[in-house]
C-alpha positions as CSV (number, residue, x, y, z in Angstrom):
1,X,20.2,50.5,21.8
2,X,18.8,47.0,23.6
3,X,20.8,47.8,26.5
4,X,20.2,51.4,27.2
5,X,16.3,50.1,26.1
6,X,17.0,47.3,29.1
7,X,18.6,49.9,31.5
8,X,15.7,52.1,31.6
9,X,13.2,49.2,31.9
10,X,15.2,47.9,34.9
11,X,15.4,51.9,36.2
12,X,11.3,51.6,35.8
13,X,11.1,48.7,37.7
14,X,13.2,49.4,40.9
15,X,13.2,52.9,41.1
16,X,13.1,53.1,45.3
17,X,16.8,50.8,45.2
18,X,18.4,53.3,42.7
19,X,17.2,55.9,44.5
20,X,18.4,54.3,47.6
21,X,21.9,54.0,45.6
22,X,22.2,57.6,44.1
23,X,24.0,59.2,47.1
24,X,26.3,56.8,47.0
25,X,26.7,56.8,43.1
26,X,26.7,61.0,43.7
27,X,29.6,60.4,46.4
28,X,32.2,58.9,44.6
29,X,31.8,60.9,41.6
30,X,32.2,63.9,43.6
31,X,35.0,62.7,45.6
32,X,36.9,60.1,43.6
33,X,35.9,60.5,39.8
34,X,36.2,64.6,39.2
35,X,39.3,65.0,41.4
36,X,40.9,62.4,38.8
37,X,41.4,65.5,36.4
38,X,44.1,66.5,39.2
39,X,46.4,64.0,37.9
40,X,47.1,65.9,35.2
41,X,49.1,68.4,38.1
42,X,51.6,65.5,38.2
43,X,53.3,66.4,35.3
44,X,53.5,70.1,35.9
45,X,55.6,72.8,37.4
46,X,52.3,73.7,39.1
47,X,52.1,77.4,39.8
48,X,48.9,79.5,41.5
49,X,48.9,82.0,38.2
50,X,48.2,79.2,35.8
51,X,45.9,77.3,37.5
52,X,45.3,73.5,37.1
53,X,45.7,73.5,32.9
54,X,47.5,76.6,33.0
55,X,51.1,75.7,34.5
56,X,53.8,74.7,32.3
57,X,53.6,71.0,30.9
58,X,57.1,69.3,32.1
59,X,56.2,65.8,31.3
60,X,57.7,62.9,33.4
61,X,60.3,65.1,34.7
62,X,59.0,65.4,38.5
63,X,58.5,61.1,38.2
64,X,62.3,61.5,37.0
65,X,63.8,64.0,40.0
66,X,61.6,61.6,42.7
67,X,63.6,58.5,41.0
68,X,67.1,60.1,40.7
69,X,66.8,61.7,44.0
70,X,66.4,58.6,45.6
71,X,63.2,59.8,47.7
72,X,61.3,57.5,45.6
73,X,63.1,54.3,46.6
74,X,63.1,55.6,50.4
75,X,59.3,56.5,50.4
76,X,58.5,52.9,48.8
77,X,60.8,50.8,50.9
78,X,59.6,52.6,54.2
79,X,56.1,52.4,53.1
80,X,55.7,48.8,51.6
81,X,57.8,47.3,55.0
82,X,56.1,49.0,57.2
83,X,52.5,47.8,55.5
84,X,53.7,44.3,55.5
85,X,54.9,44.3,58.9
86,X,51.6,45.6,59.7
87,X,49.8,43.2,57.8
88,X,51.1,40.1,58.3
89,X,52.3,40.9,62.4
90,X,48.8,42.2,62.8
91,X,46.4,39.6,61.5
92,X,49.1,37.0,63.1
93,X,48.2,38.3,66.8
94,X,44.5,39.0,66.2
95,X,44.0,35.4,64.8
96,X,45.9,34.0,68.0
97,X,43.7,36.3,70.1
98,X,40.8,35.4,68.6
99,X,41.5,31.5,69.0
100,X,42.6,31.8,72.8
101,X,39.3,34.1,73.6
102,X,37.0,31.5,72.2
103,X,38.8,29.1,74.2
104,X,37.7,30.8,77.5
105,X,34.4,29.3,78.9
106,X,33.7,32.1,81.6
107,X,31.5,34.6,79.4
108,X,32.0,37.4,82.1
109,X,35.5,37.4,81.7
110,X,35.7,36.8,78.1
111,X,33.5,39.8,77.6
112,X,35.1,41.9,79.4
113,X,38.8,40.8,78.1
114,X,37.4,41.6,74.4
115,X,36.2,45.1,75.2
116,X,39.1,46.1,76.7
117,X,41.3,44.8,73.9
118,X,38.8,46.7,71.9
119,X,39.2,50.2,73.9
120,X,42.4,51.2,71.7
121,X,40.9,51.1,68.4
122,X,38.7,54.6,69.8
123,X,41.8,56.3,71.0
124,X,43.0,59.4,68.6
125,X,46.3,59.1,67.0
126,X,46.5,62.1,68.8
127,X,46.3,61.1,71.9
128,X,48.2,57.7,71.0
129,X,51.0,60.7,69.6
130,X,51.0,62.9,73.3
131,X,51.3,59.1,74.8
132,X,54.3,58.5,72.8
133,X,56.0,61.9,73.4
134,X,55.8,61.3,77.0
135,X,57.0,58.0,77.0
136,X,60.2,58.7,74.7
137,X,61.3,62.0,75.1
138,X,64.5,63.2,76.1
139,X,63.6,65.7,79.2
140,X,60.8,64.2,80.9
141,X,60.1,61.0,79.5
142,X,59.3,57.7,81.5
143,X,61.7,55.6,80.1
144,X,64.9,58.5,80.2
145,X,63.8,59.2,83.8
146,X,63.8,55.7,84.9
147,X,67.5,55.3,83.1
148,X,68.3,58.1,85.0
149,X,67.0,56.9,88.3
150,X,69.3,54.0,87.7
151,X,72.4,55.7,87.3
152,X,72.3,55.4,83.0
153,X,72.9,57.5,80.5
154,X,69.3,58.8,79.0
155,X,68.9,58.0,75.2
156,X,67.8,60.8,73.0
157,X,64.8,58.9,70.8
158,X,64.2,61.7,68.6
159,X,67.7,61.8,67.2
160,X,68.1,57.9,66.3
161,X,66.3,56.2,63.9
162,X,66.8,52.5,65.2
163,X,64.2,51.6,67.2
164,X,61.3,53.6,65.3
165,X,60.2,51.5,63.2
166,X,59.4,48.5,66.3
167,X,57.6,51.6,68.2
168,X,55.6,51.8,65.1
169,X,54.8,48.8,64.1
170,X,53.8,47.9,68.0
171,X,51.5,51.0,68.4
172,X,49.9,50.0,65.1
173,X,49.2,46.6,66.2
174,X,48.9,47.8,69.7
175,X,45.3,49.9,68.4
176,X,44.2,47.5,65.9
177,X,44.6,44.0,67.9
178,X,41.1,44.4,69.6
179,X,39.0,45.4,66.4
180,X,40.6,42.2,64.0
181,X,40.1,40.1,67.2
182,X,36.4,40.8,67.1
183,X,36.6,40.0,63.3
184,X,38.1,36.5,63.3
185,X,35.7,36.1,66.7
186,X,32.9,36.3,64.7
187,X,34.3,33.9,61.8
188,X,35.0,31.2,65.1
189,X,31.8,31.2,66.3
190,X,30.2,30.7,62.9
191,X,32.3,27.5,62.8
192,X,29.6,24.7,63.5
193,X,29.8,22.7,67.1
194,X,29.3,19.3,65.3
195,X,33.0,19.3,64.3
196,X,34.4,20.0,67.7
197,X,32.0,17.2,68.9
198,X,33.0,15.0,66.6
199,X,36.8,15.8,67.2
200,X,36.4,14.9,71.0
201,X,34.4,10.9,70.0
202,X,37.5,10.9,68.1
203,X,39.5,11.8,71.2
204,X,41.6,14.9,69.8
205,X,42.6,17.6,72.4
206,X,42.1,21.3,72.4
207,X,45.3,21.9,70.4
208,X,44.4,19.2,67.9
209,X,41.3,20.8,67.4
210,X,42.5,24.1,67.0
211,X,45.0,22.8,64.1
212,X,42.7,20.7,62.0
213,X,39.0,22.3,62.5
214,X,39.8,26.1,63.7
215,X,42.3,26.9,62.0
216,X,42.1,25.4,58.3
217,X,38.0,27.1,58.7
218,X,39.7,30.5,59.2
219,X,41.7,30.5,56.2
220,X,39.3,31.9,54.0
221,X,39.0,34.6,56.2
222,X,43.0,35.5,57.3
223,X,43.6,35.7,52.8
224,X,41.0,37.8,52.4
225,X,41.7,40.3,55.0
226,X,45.3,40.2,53.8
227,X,43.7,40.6,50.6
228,X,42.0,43.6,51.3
229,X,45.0,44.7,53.0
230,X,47.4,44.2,50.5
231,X,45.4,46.5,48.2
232,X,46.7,49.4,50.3
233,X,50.2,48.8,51.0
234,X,51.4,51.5,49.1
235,X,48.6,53.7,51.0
236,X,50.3,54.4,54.9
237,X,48.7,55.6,57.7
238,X,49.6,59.2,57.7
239,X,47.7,59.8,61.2
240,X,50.3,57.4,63.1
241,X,53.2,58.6,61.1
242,X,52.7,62.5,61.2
243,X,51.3,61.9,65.0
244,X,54.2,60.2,66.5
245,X,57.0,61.1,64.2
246,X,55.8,64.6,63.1
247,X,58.3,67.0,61.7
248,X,61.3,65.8,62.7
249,X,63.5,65.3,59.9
250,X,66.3,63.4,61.9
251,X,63.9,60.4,61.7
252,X,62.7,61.0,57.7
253,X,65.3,58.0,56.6
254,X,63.4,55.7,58.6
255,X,59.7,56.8,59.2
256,X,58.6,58.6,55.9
257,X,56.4,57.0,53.5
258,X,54.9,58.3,50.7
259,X,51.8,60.1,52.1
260,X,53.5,62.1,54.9
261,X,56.0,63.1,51.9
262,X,52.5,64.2,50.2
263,X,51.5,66.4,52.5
264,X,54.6,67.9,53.2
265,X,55.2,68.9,49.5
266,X,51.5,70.6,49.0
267,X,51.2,71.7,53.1
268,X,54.5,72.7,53.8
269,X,56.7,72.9,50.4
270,X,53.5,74.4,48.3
271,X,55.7,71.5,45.3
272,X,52.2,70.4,44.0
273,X,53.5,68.9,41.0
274,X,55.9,67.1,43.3
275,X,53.1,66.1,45.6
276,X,50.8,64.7,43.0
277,X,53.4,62.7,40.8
278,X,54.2,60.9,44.4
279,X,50.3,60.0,45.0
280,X,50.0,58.7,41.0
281,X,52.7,56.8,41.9
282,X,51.5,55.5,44.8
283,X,48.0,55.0,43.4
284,X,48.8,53.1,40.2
285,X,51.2,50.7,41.6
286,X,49.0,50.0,44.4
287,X,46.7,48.8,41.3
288,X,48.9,46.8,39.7
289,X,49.6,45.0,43.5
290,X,45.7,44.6,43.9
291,X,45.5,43.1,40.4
292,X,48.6,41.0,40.4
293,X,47.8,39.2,43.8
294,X,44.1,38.9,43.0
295,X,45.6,36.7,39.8
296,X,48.0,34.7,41.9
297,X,45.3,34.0,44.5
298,X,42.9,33.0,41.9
299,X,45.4,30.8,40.0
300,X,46.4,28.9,43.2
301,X,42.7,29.2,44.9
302,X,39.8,30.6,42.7
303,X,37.4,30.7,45.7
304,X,39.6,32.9,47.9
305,X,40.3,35.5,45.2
306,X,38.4,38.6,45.1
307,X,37.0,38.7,41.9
C-alpha cells in the first residue's frame, strides 16, 4: 500500500515526464509484451481452424524434431560463428580505423575519408544483394567473365558453399566499418590532450602513445559494444542473409541461421509451430548469453558490466 501510495505521489509530481514516457511504455507493450502469448504456438501443431489456443497441444515435440533433425545444431553453429566473426572482426577494423583517422591532421581530408567510409551503412541490403549477384554469378558476373577473359574455367558461386561465409562476413563489415568508426571517433576525441602532451615531455612516439594512452582509454568502450553485441548473437541479420543468399538451398548448410529458417517455416512452409519453437529457442538462450557474460564481465571488471 506505501508504494502504490508513493507511486501515485511521484505520478502527481512529474506528470509532463510520464506523459513524455507513455508512448514508449504503450510501444513495447504493444509490440513486445502481448505478442509474448504467441509462444505458446511453439508447442503446437498449429493449424488455421484452431486458432492460437485452439491447435492441438504437442508439448516439446517440435524442440525434439529441430534437435534430432540436426537443423538445430546447423542453425546455431552457422548463426553463433557467423555473429562472432562479425563481432569481434568488426569492432577489430573500426577501432583500427578509428585510431589511424584521428591520427590524420588535415581536417579536409579526414572529413571526407570518414563520410565516405560512412556511405555504406545507407545502402539497402537490397542493393548490397543486386551488387553481389553481379559480382558472383555464373553467366554474367565480373569475376566469371574476367576468369573467362583469361582463359579459366568460370566457378559457379551459387553451387559451392566454401567461400560464402568470407563474402559474408566481408559485406557485413564492409557496411558497418564507417558507422562503428564514427563510434570509437567520438570515444578518441573525448580522450583529454593533457595525456598526449604529457606522453611527448616524456618523449614517447605516436605508436607508444597509441598503446598506453589510446588504446587502454578505449577499452571501456570496445567491451561494451561487444557487450551489447553479444546480447544478439543468436539474433542474425536476416536482411544480409535472405538478400545475398536468398532461396537457394545448395548454400543452406553453410548460410542458414536461425531467423532465415524462421521465415521460411511461417512464409514459405506455413510450419508455425516449427517457426516459433526455433525463435523461443533463439530468444531464451540468447538471455541466458546476455546474463552469463554480464556475470563474467562483472566478476572480472564490475565497472564495465552492464548492470
Amino acid at each position: 500500500m506505501t508504494a502504490l501510495k508513493g507511486f501515485w505521489t511521484e505520478l502527481s509530481r512529474n506528470k509532463i515526464m510520464f506523459l513524455m514516457v507513455t508512448p514508449a511504455i504503450l510501444f513495447f507493450i504493444v509490440f513486445s509484451y502481448i505478442p509474448m502469448a504467441g509462444i505458446y504456438l511453439a508447442f503446437t501443431k498449429f493449424s488455421f481452424d484452431g486458432g492460437i489456443f485452439g491447435s492441438e497441444f504437442i508439448g516439446m515435440m517440435n524442440f525434439k524434431f529441430l534437435y534430432q533433425s540436426g537443423t538445430l545444431w546447423n542453425l546455431t553453429k552457422n548463426t553463433v560463428l557467423y555473429n562472432l566473426a562479425f563481432i569481434f572482426i568488426g569492432n577489430f577494423l573500426q577501432l583500427v580505423c578509428a585510431i589511424f583517422l584521428s591520427q590524420i591532421a588535415n581536417k579536409y581530408f579526414k572529413k571526407a575519408t570518414q563520410s565516405i567510409m560512412f556511405l555504406p551503412f545507407f545502402i539497402s541490403w537490397v542493393l548490397v544483394g543486386a551488387f553481389v549477384f553481379n559480382l558472383f554469378n555464373s553467366d554474367t558476373g565480373v569475376i566469371n567473365t574476367l576468369l573467362k577473359q583469361l582463359g579459366s574455367q568460370p566457378y559457379d558461386f551459387y553451387l559451392n558453399t566454401a567461400p560464402w561465409k568470407y563474402i559474408i562476413v566481408f559485406f557485413n563489415v564492409w557496411k558497418g566499418l564507417g558507422y562503428g568508426t564514427v563510434i570509437y571517433l567520438a570515444a578518441i576525441m573525448s580522450i583529454s590532450d593533457e595525456y598526449y602532451e604529457a606522453a611527448e615531455i616524456d618523449g614517447a612516439h605516436i605508436f607508444q602513445q597509441i598503446h598506453h594512452i589510446t588504446i587502454p582509454l578505449l577499452t571501456p568502450t570496445f567491451i561494451l559494444l561487444v557487450i551489447f553485441s553479444l546480447g544478439g548473437i543468436l539474433k542474425g541479420q536476416f536482411d544480409l542473409f535472405y538478400q545475398i543468399i536468398g532461396n537457394n538451398g545448395m548454400l543452406y548448410d553453410a548460410t542458414d541461421i536461425i531467423d532465415t529458417y524462421v521465415y521460411r517455416a511461417l512464409a514459405v512452409n506455413f510450419d508455425i509451430g516449427m517457426g516459433s519453437a526455433a525463435g523461443l529457442y533463439q530468444s531464451f538462450f540468447g538471455f541466458l548469453l546476455v546474463m552469463t557474460v554480464n556475470f563474467i564481465v562483472k566478476k572480472v571488471r564490475e565497472d564495465y558490466a552492464l548492470f
